[in-house]
N, CA, C and O atoms as CSV, one atom per row, in Angstrom:
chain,resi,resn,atom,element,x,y,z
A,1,UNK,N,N,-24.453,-19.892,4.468
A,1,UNK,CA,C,-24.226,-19.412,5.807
A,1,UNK,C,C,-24.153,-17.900,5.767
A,1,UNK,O,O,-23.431,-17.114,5.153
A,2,UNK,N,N,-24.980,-17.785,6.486
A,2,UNK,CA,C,-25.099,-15.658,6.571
A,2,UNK,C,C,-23.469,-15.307,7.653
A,2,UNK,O,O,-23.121,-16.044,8.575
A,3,UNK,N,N,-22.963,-14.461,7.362
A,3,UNK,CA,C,-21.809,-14.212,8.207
A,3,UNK,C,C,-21.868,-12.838,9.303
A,3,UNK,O,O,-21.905,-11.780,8.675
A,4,UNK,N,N,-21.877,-12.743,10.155
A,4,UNK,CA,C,-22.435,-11.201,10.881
A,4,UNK,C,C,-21.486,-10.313,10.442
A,4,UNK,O,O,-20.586,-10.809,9.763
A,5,UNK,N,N,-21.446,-9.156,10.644
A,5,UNK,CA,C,-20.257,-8.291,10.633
A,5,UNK,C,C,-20.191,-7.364,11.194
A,5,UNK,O,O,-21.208,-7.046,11.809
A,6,UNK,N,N,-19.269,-6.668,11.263
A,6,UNK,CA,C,-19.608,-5.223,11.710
A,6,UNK,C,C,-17.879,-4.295,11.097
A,6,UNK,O,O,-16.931,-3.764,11.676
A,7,UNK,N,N,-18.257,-4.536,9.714
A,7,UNK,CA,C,-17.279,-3.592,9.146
A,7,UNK,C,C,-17.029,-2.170,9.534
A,7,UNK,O,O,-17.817,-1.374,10.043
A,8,UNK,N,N,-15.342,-1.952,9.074
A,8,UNK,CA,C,-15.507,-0.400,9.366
A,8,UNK,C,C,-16.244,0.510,7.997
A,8,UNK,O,O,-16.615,0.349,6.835
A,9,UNK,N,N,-16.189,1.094,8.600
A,9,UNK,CA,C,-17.058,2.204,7.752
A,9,UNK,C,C,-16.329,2.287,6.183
A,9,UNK,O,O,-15.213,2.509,5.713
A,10,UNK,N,N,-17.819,1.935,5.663
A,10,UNK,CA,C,-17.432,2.480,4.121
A,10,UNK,C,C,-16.452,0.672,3.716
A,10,UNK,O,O,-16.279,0.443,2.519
A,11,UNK,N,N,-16.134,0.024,4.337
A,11,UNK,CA,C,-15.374,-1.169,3.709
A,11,UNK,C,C,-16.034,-1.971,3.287
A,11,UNK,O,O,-17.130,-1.546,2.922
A,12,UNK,N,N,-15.863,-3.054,3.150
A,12,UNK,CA,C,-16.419,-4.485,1.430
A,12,UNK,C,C,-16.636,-5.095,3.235
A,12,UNK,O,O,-16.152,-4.729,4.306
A,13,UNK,N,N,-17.462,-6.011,2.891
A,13,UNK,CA,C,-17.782,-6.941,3.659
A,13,UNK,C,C,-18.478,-8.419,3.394
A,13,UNK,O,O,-19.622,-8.169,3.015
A,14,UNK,N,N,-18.329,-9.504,3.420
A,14,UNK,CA,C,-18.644,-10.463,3.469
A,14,UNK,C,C,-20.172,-10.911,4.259
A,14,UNK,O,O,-20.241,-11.328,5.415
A,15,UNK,N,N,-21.349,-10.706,3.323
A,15,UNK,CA,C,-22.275,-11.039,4.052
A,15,UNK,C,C,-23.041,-12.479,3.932
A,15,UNK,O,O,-24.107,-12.701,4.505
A,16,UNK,N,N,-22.475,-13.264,3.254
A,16,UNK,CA,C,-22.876,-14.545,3.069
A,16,UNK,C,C,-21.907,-15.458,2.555
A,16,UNK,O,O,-21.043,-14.846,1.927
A,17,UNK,N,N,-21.671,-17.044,2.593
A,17,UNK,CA,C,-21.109,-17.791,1.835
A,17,UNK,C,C,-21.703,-19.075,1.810
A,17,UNK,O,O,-22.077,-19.507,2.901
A,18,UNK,N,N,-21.877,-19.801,0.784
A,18,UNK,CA,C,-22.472,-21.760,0.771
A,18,UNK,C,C,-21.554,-22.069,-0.305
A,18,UNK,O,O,-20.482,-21.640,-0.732
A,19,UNK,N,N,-22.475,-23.076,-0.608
A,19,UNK,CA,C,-21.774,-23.608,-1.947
A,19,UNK,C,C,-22.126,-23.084,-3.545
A,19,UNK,O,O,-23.288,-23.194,-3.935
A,20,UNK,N,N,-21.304,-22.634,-4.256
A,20,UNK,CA,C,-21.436,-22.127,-5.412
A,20,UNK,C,C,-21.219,-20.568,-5.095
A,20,UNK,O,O,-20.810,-19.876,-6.027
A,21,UNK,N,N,-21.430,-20.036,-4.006
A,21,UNK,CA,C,-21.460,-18.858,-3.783
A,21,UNK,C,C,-20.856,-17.672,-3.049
A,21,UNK,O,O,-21.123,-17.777,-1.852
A,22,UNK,N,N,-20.185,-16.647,-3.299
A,22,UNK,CA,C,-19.589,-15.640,-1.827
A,22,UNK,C,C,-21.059,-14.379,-1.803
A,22,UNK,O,O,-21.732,-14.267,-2.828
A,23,UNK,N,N,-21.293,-13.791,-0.935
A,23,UNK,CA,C,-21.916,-12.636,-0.801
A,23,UNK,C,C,-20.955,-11.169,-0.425
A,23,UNK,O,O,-20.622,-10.972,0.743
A,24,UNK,N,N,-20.623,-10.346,-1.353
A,24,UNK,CA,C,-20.409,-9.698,-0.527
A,24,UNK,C,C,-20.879,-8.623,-1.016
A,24,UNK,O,O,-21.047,-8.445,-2.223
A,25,UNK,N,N,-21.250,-7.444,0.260
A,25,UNK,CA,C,-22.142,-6.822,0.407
A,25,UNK,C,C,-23.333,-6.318,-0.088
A,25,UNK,O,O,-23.691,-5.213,-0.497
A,26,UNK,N,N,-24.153,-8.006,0.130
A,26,UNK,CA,C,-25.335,-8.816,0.080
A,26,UNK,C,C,-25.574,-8.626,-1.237
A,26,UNK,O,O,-26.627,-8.127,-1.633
A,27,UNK,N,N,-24.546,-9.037,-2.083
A,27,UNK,CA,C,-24.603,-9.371,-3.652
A,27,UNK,C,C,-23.942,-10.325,-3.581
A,27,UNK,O,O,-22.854,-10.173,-3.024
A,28,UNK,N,N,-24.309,-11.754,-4.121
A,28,UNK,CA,C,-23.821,-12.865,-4.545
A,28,UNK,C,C,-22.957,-13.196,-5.855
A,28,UNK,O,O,-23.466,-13.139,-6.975
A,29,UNK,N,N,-22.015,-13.441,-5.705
A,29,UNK,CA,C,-20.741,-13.695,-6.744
A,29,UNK,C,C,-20.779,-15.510,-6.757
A,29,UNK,O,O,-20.748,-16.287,-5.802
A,30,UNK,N,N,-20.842,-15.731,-7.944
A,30,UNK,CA,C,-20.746,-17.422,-8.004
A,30,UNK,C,C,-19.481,-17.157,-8.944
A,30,UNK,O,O,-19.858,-17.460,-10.076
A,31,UNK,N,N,-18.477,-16.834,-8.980
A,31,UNK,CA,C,-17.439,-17.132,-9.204
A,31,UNK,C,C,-15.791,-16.252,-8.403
A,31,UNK,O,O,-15.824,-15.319,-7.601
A,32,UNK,N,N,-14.596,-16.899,-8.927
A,32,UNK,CA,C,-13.413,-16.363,-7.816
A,32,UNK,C,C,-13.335,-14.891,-7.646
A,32,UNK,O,O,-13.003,-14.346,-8.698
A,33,UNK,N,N,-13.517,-14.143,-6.745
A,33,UNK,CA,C,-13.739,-12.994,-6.223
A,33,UNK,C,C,-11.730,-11.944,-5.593
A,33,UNK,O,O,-11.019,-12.305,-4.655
A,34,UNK,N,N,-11.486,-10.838,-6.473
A,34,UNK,CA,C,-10.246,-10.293,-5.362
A,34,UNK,C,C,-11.277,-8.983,-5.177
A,34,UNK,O,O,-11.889,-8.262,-5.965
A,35,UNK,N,N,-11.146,-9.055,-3.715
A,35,UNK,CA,C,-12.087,-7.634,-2.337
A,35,UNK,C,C,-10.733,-7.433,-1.915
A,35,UNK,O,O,-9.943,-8.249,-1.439
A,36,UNK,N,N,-10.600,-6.255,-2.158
A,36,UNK,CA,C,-9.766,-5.568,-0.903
A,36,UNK,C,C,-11.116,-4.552,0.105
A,36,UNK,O,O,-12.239,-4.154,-0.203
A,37,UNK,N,N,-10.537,-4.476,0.989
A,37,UNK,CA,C,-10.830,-3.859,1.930
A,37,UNK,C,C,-11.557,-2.275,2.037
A,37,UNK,O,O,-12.305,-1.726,2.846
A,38,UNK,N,N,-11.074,-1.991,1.103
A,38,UNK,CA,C,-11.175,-0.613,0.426
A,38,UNK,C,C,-10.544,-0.021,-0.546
A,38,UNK,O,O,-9.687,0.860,-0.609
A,39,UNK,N,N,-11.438,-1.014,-1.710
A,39,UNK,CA,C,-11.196,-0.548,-3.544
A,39,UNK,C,C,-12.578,-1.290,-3.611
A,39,UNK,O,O,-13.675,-1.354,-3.057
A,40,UNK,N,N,-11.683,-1.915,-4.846
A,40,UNK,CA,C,-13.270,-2.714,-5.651
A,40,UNK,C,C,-12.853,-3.932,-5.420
A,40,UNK,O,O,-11.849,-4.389,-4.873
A,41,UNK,N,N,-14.384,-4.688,-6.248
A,41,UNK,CA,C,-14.529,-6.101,-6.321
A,41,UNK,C,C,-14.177,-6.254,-7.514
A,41,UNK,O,O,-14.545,-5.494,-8.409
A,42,UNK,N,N,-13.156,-7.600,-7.751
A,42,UNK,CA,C,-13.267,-8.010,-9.023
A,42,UNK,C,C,-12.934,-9.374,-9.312
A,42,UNK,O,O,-12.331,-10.068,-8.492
A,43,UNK,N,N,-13.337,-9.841,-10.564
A,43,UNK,CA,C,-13.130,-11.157,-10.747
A,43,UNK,C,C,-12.011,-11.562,-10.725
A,43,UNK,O,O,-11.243,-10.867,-11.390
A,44,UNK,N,N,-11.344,-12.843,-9.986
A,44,UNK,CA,C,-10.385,-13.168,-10.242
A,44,UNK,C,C,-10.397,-14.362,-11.351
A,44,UNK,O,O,-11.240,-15.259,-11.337
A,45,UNK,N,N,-9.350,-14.259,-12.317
A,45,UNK,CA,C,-9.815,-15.011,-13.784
A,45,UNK,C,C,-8.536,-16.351,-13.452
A,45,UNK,O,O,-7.377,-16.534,-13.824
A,46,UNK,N,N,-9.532,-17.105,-12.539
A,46,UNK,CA,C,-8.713,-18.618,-12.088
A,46,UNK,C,C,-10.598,-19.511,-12.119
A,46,UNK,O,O,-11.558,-18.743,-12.055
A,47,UNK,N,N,-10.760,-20.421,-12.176
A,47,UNK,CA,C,-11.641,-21.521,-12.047
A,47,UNK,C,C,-11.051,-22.611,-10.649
A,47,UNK,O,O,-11.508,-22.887,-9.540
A,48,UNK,N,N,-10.604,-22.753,-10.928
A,48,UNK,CA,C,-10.015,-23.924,-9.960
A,48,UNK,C,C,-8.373,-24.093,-9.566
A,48,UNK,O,O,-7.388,-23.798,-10.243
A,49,UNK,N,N,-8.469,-24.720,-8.123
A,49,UNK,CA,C,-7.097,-24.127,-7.624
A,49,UNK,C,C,-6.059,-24.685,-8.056
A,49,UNK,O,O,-4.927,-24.366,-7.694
A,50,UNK,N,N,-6.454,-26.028,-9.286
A,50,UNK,CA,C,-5.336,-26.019,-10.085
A,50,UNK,C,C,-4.369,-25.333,-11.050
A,50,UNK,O,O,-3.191,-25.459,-11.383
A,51,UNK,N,N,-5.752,-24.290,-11.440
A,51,UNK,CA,C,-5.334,-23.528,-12.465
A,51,UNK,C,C,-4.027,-22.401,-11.954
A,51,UNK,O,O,-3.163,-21.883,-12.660
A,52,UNK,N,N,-4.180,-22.311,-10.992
A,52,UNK,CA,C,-2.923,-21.304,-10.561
A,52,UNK,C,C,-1.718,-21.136,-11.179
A,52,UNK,O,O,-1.091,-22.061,-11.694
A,53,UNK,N,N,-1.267,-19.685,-11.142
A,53,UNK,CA,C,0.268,-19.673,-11.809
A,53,UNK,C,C,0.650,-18.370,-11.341
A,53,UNK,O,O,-0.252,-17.633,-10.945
A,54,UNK,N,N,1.756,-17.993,-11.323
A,54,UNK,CA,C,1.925,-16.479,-10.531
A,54,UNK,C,C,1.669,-15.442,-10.974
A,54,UNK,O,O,2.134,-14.470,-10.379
A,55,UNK,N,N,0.951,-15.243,-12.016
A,55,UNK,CA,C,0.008,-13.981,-12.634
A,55,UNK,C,C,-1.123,-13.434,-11.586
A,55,UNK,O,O,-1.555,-12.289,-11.452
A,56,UNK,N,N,-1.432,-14.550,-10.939
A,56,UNK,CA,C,-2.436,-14.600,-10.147
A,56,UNK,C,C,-2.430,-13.692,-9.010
A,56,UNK,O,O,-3.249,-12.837,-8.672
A,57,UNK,N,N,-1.237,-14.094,-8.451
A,57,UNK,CA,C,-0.687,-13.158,-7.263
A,57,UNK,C,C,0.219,-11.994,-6.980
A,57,UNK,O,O,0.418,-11.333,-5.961
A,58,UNK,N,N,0.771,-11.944,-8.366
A,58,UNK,CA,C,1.607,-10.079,-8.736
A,58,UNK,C,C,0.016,-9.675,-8.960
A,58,UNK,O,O,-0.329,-9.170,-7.892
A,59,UNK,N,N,-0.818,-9.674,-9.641
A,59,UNK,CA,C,-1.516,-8.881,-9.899
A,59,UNK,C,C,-2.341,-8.124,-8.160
A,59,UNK,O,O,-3.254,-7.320,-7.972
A,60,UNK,N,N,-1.611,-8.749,-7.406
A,60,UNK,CA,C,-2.280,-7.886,-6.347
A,60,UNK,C,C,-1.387,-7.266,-5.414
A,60,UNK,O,O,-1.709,-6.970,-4.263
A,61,UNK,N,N,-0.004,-7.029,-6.044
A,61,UNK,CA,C,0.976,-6.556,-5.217
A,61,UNK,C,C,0.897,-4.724,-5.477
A,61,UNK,O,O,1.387,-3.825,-4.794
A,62,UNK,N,N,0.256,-4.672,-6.463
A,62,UNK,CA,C,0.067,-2.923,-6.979
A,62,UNK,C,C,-0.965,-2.438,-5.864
A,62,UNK,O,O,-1.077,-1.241,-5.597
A,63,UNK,N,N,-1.500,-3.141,-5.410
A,63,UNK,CA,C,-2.939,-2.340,-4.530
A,63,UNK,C,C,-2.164,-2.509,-3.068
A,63,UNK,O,O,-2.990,-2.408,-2.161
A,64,UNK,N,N,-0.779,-2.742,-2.566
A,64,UNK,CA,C,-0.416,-3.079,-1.885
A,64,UNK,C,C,-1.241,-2.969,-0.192
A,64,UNK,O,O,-1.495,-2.116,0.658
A,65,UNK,N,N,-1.445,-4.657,-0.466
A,65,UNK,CA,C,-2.518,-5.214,0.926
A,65,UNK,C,C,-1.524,-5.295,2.245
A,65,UNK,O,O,-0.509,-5.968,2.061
A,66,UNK,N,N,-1.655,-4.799,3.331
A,66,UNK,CA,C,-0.652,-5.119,4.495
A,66,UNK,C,C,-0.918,-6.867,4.327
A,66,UNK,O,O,-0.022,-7.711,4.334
A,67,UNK,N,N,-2.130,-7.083,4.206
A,67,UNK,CA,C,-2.172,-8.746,4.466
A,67,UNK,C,C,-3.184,-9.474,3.050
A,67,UNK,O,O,-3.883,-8.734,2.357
A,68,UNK,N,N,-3.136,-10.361,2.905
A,68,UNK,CA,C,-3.467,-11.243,1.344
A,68,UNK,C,C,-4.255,-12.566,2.156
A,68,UNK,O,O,-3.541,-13.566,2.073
A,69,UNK,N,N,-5.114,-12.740,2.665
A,69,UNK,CA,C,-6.186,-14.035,2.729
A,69,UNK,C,C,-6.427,-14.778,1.278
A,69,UNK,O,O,-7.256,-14.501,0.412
A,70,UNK,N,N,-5.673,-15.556,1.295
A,70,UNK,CA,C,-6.122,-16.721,-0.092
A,70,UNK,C,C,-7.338,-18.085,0.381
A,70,UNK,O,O,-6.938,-19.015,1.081
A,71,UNK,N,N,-8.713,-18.028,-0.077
A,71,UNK,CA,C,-9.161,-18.761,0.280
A,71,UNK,C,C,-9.008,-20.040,-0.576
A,71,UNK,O,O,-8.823,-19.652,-1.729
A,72,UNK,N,N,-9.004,-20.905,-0.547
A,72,UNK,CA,C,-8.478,-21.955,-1.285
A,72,UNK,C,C,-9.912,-23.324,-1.921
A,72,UNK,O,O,-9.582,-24.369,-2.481
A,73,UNK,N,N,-11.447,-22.925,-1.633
A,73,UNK,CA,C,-12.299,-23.556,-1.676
A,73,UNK,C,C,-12.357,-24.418,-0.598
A,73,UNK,O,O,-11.587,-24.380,0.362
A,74,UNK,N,N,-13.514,-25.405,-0.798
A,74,UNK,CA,C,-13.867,-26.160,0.110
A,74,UNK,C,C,-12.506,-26.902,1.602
A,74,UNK,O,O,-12.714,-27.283,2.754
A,75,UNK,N,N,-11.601,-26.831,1.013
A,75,UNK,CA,C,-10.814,-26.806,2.075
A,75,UNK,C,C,-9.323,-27.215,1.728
A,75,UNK,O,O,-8.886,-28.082,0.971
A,76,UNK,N,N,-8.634,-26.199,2.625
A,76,UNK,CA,C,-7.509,-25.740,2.310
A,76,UNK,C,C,-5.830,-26.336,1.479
A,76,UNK,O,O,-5.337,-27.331,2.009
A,77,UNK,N,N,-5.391,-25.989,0.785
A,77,UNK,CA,C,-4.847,-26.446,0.121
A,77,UNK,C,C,-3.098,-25.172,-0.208
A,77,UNK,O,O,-3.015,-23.979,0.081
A,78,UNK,N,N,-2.473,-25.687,-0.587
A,78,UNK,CA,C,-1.315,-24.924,-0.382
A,78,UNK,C,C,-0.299,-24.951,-1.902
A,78,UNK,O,O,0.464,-25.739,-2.461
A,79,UNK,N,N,-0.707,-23.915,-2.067
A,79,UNK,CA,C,-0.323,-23.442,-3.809
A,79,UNK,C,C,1.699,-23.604,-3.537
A,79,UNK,O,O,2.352,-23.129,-2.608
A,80,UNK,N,N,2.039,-24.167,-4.343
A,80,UNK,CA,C,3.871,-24.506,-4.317
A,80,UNK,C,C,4.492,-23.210,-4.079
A,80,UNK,O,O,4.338,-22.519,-5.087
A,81,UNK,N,N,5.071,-22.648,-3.253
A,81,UNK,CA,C,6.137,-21.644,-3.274
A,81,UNK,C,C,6.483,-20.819,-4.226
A,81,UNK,O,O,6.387,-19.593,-4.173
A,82,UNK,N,N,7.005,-21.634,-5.363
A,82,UNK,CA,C,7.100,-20.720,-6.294
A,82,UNK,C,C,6.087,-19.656,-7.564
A,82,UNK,O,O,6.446,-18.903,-8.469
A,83,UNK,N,N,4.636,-20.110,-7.011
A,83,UNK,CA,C,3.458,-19.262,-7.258
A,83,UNK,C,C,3.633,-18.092,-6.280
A,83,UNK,O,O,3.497,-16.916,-6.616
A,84,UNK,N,N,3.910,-18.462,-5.179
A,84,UNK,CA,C,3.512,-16.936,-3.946
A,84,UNK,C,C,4.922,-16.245,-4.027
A,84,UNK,O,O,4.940,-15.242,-3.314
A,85,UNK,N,N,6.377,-16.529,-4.825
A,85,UNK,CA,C,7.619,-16.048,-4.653
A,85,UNK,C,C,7.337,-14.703,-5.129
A,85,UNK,O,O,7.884,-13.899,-4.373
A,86,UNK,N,N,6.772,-14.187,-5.977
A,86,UNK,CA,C,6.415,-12.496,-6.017
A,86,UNK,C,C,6.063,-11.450,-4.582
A,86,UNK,O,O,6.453,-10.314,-4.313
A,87,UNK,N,N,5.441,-12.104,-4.076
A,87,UNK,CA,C,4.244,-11.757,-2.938
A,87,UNK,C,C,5.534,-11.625,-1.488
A,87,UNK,O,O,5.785,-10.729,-0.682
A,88,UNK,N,N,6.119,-13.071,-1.736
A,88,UNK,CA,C,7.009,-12.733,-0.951
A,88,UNK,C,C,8.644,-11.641,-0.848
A,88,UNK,O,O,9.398,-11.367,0.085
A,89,UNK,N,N,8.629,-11.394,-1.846
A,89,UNK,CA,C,9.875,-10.764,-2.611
A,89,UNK,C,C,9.307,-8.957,-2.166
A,89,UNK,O,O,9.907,-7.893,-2.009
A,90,UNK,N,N,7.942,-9.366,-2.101
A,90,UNK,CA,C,7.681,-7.609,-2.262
A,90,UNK,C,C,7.283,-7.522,-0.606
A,90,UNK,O,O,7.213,-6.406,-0.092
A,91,UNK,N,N,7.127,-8.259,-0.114
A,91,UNK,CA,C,7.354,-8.061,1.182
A,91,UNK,C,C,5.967,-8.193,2.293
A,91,UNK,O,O,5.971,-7.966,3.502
A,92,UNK,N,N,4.547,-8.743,1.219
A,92,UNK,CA,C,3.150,-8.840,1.615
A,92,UNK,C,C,3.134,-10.216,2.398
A,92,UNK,O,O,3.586,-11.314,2.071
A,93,UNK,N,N,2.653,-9.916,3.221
A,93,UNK,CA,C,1.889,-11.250,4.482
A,93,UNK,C,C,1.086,-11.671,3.592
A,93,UNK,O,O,0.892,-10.954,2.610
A,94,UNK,N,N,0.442,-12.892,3.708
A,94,UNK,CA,C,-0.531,-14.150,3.234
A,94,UNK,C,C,-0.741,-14.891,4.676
A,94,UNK,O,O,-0.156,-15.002,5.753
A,95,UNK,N,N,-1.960,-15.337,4.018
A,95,UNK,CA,C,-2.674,-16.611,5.518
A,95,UNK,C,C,-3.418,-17.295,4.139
A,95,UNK,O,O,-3.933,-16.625,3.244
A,96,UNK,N,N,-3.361,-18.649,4.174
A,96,UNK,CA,C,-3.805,-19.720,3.200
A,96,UNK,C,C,-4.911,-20.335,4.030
A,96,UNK,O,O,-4.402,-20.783,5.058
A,97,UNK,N,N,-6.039,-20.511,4.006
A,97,UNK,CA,C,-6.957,-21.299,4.734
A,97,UNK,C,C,-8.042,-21.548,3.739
A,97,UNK,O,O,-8.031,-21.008,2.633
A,98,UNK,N,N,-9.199,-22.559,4.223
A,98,UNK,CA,C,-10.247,-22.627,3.147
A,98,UNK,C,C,-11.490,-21.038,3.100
A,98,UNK,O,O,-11.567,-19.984,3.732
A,99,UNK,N,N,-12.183,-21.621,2.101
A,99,UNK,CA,C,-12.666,-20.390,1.715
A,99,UNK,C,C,-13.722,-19.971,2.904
A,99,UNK,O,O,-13.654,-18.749,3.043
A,100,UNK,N,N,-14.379,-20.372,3.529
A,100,UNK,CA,C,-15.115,-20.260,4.276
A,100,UNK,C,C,-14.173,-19.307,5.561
A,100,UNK,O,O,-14.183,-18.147,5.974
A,101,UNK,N,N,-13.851,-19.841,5.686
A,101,UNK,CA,C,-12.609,-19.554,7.259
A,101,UNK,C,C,-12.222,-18.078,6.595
A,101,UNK,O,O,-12.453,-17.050,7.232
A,102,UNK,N,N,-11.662,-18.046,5.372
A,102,UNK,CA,C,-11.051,-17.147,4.531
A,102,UNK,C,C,-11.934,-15.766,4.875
A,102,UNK,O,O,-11.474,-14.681,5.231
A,103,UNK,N,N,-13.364,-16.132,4.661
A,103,UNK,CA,C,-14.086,-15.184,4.423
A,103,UNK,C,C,-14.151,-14.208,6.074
A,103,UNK,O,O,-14.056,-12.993,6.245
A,104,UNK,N,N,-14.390,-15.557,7.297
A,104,UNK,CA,C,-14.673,-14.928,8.503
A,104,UNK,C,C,-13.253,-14.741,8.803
A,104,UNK,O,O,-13.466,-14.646,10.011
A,105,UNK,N,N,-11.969,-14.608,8.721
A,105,UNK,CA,C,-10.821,-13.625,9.017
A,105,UNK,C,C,-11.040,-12.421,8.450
A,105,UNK,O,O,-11.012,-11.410,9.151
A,106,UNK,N,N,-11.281,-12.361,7.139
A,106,UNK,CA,C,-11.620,-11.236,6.284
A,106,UNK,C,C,-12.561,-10.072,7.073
A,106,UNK,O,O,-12.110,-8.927,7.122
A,107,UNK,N,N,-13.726,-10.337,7.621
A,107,UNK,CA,C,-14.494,-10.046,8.339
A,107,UNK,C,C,-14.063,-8.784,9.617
A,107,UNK,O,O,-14.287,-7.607,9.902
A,108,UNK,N,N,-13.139,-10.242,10.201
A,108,UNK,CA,C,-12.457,-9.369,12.102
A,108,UNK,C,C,-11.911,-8.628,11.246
A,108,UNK,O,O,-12.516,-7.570,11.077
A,109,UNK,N,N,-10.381,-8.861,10.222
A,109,UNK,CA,C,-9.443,-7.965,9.892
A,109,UNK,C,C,-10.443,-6.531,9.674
A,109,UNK,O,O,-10.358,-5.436,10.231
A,110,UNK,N,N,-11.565,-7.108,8.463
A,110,UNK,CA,C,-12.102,-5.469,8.088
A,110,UNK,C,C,-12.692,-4.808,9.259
A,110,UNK,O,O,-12.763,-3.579,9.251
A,111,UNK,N,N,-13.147,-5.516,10.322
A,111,UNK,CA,C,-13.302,-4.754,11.548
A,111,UNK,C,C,-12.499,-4.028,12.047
A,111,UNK,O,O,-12.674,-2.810,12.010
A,112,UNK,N,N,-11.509,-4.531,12.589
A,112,UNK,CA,C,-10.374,-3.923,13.223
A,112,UNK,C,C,-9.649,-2.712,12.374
A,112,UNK,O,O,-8.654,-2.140,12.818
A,113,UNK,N,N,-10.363,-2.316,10.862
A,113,UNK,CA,C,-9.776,-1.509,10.143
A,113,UNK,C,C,-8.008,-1.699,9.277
A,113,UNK,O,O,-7.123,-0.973,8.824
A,114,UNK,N,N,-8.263,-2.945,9.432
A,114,UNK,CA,C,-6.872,-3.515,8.538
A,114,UNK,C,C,-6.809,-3.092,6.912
A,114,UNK,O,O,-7.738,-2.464,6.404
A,115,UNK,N,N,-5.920,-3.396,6.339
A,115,UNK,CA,C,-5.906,-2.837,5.346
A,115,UNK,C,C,-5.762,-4.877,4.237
A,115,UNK,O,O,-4.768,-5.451,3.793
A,116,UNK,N,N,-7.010,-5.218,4.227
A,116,UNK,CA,C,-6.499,-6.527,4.001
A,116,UNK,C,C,-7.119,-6.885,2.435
A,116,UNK,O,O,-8.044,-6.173,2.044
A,117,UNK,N,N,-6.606,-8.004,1.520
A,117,UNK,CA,C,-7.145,-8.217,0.676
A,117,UNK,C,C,-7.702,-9.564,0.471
A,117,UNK,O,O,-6.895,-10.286,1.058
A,118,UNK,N,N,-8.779,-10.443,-0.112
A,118,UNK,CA,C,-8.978,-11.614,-0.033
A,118,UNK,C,C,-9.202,-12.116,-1.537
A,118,UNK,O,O,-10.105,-11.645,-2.228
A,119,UNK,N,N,-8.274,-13.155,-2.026
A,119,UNK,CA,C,-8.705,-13.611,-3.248
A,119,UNK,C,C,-8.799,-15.133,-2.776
A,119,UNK,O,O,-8.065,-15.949,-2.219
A,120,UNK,N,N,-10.369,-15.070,-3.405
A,120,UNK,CA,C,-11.155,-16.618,-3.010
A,120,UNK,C,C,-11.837,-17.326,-4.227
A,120,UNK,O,O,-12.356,-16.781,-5.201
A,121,UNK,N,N,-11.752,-18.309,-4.028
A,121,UNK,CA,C,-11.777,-19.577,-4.803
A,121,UNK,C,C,-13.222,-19.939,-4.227
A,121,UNK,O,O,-13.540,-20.399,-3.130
A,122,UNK,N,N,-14.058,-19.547,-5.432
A,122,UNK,CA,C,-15.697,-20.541,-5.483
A,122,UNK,C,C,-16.064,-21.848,-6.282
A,122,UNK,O,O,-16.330,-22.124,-7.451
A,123,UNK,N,N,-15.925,-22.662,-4.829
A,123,UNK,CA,C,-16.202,-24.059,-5.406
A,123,UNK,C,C,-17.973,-24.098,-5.902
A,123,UNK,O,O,-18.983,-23.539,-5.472
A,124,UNK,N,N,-17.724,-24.951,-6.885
A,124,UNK,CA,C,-19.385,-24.831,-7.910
A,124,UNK,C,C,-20.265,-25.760,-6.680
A,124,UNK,O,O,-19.968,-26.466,-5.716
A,125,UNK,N,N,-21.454,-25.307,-7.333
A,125,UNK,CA,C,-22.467,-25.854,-6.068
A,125,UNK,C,C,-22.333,-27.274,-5.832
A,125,UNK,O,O,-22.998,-27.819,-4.951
């Protein structure tokens, strides 16, 4: 699915997503992706949303995101409390939805010039 956009200037944007795959800015990533808004892209070193543990989510409290989109793959799923208790301690918003959905919030927020980050989960083709 091609996603439209209309980022602010100079930000990461989401220009595609299916299965096996994220696009963003119209480079395809077949594996878990953390975009902030305005830094870099980088791999997030999880496979599957079992694998989770709270390494996962301090590691993005240093780039401090006003908001944290966790896409969760094919559809949505809700990591135990005590994985996100960092995130919450430091005082960062989260929205949990599947990855798809994940991607088009990601989208408005980077429109509207938010300061947002998205770590997403690519389910294999």
């Amino acid at each position: 699915m091609k996603l439209q956009s209309d980022p602010h200037f100079g930000a990461n944007a989401i220009t595609g997503y299916g299965a096996g795959y994220v696009e963003i800015n119209k480079t395809p990533y077949e594996h878990a992706v953390l975009l902030s808004s305005d830094g870099a892209i980088s791999r997030w070193p999880v496979a599957a949303f079992e694998e989770l543990n709270p390494s996962h989510f301090t590691q993005m409290i240093d780039l401090k995101p006003e908001l944290i989109l966790i896409g969760t793959g094919k559809r949505q799923q809700f990591p135990k409390p005590e994985l996100l208790k960092d995130l919450i301690n430091a005082k960062i918003g989260f929205e949990i939805m599947n990855s798809q959905a994940a991607c088009r919030t990601y989208n408005i927020l980077v429109g509207e010039g938010r300061k947002v980050m998205l770590a997403l989960l690519v389910d294999a083709a």
